[in-house]
C-alpha positions as CSV (number, residue, x, y, z in Angstrom):
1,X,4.9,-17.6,25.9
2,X,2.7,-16.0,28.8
3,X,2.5,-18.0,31.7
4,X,-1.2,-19.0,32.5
5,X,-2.1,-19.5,36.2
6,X,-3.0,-23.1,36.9
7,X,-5.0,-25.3,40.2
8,X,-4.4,-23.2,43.3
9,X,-3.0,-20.2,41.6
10,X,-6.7,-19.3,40.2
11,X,-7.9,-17.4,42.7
12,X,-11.8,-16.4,42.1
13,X,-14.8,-17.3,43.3
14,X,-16.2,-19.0,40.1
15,X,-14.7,-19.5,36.9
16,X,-16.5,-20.7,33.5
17,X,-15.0,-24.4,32.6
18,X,-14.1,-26.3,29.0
19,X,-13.1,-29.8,29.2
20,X,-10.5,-31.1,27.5
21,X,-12.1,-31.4,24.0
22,X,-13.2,-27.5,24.4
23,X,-16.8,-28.2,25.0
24,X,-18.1,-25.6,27.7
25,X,-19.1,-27.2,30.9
26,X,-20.7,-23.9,32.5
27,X,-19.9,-21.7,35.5
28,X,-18.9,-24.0,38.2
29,X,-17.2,-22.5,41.9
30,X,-13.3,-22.7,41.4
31,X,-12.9,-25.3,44.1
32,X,-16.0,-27.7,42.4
33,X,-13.8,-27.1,39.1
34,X,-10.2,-27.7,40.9
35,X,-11.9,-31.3,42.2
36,X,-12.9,-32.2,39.1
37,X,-9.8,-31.8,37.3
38,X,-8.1,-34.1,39.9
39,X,-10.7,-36.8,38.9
40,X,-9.7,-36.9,35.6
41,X,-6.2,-36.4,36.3
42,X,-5.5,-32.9,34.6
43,X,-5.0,-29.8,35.1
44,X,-7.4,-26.7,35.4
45,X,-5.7,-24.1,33.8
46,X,-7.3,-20.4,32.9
47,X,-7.2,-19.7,29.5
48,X,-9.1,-16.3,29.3
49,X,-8.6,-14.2,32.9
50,X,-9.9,-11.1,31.5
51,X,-13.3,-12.4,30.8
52,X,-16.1,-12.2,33.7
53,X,-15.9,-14.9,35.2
54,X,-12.7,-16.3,33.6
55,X,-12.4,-18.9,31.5
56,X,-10.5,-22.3,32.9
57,X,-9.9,-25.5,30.8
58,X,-8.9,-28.8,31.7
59,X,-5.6,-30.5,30.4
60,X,-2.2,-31.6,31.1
61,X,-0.5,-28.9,31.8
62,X,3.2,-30.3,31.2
63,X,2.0,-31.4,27.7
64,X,0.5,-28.1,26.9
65,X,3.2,-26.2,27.5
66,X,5.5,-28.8,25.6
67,X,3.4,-28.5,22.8
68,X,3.6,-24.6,22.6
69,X,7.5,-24.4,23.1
70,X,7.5,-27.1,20.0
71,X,5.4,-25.1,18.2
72,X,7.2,-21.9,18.3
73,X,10.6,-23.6,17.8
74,X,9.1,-24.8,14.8
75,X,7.3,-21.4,13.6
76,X,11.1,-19.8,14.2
77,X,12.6,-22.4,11.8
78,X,10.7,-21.8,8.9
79,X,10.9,-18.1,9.0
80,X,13.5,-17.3,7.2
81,X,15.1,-13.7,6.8
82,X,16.2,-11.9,3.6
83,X,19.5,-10.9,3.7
84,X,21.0,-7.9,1.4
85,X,24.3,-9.2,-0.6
86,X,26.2,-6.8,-1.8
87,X,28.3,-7.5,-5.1
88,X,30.6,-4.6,-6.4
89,X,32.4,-4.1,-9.4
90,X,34.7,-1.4,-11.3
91,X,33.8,-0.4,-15.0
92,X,37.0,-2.3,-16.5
93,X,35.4,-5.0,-15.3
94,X,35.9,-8.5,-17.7
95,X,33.2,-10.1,-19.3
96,X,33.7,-13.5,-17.6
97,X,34.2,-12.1,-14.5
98,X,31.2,-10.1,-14.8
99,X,29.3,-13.4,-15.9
100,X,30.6,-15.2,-12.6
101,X,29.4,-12.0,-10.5
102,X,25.5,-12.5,-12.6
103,X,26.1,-16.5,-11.0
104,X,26.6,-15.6,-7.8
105,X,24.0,-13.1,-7.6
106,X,21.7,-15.4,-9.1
107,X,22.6,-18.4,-6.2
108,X,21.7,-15.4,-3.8
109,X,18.6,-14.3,-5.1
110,X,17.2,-18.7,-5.8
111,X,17.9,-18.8,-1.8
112,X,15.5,-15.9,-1.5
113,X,18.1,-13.1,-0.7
114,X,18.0,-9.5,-2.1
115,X,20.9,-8.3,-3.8
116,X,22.5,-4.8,-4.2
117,X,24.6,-5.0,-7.5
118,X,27.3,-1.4,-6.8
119,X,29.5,-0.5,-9.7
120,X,32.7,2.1,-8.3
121,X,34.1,4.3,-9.9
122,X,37.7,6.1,-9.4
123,X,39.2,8.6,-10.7
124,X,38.1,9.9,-13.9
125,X,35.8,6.8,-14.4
126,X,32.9,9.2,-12.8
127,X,33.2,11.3,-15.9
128,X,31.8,7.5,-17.5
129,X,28.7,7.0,-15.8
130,X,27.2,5.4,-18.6
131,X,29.7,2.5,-18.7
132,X,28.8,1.2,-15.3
133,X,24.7,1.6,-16.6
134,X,25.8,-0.7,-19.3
135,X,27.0,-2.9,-16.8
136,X,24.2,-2.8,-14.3
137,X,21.5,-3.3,-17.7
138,X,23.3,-6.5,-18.4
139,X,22.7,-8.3,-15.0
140,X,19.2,-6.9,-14.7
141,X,18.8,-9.1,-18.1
142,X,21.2,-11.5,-17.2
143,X,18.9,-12.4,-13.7
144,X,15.8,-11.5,-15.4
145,X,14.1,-14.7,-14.7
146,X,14.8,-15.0,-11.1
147,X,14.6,-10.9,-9.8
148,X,13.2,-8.2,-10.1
149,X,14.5,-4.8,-10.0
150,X,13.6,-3.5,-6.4
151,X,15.4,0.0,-6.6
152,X,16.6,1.5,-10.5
153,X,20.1,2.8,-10.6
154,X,21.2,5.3,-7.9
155,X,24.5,7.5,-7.9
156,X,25.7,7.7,-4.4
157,X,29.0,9.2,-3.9
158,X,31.3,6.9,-6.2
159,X,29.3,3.9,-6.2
160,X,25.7,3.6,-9.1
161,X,23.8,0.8,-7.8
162,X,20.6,-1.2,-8.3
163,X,18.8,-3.5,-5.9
164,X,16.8,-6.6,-6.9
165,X,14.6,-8.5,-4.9
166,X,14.4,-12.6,-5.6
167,X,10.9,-13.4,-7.5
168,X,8.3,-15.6,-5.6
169,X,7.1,-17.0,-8.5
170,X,9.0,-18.1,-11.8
171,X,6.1,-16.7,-14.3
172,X,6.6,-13.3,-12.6
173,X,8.8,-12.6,-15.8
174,X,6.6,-10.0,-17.3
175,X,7.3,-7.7,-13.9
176,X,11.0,-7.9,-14.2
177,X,11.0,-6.8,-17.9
178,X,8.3,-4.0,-17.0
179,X,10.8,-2.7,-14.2
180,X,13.9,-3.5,-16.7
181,X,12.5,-0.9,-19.0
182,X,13.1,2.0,-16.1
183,X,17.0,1.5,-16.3
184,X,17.2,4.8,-18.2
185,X,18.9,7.3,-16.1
186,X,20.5,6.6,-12.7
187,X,19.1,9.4,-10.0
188,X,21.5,10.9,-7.7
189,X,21.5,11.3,-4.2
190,X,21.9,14.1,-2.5
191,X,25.1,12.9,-0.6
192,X,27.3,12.8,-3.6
193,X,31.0,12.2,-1.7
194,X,34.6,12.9,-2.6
């Protein structure tokens, strides 16, 4: 929040004056305007310095500011910030366990969260990369109705993974089986580790 310069801070000759429902009074001199303020027991307070002259306005100063402080406390409350979850698995993975992993994501993605789903791979499970596609194909359509796939299946180093971003709205189900259908092949990236 700026601070505005108010009563004996404005220092030009004239200034343009709103009263305190915003209807324009005209160009008055800034001490004519400062008197008149005291009358009514406000504040004159300049609203627009970079117009010629500036434009002043009369209110309580104290209230205004309270106002705006409430205001942006209450715009920072409802914004709220997507957060990347990370679930990982292996390719022996059970299929209970897998289920439970499809539940959490799920409780992530209803609060509005994305979710990167990694399968890892060790050993001699990299010559299998298929298994962990089958995996990853199964929680796309297992969270179907609440994401949609944000990034398809990527190889990096050990780890193929696949983003999904939470839908805004529930009949958005047609866009999640459209990007479903571009699980084919997982790309790989060019930093291929280990």
């Amino acid at each position: 929040m700026k601070d505005l310069r108010i009563n004996l801070q404005i220092r030009v000759p004239q200034v343009r004056v709103l009263d305190e429902d915003g209807n324009q009074l005209g160009v008055l001199p800034t001490h004519e305007a400062l008197r008149q303020a005291q009358e009514r027991g406000l504040d004159l307070v300049e609203v627009a310095p970079t117009s010629a002259p500036p434009v002043c306005k009369y209110l309580n100063y104290g209230q205004y500011k309270y106002e705006l402080q409430k205001k942006e406390k209450d715009s920072k409350k409802r914004q709220k910030t997507a957060d990347l979850k990370e679930l990982r698995c292996t390719p022996k993975i059970g299929e209970a366990d897998l289920q439970t992993k499809i539940r959490q994501a799920h409780k992530f993605l209803s609060a509005g969260d994305r979710v990167k789903f990694s399968v890892k791979f060790r050993g001699r499970e990299m010559t299998h990369p298929e298994i962990g596609q089958g995996i990853l194909t199964r929680v796309v359509e297992g969270l179907s109705d609440v994401s949609q796939l944000e990034r398809p299946p990527l190889l990096e180093g050990r780890f193929l993974s696949i983003q999904l971003l939470a839908l805004a709205k529930p009949k958005a189900r047609e866009a999640s089986a459209a990007s479903s259908a571009t699980l084919a092949e997982p790309t790989t990236s060019s930093s291929e580790g280990e």
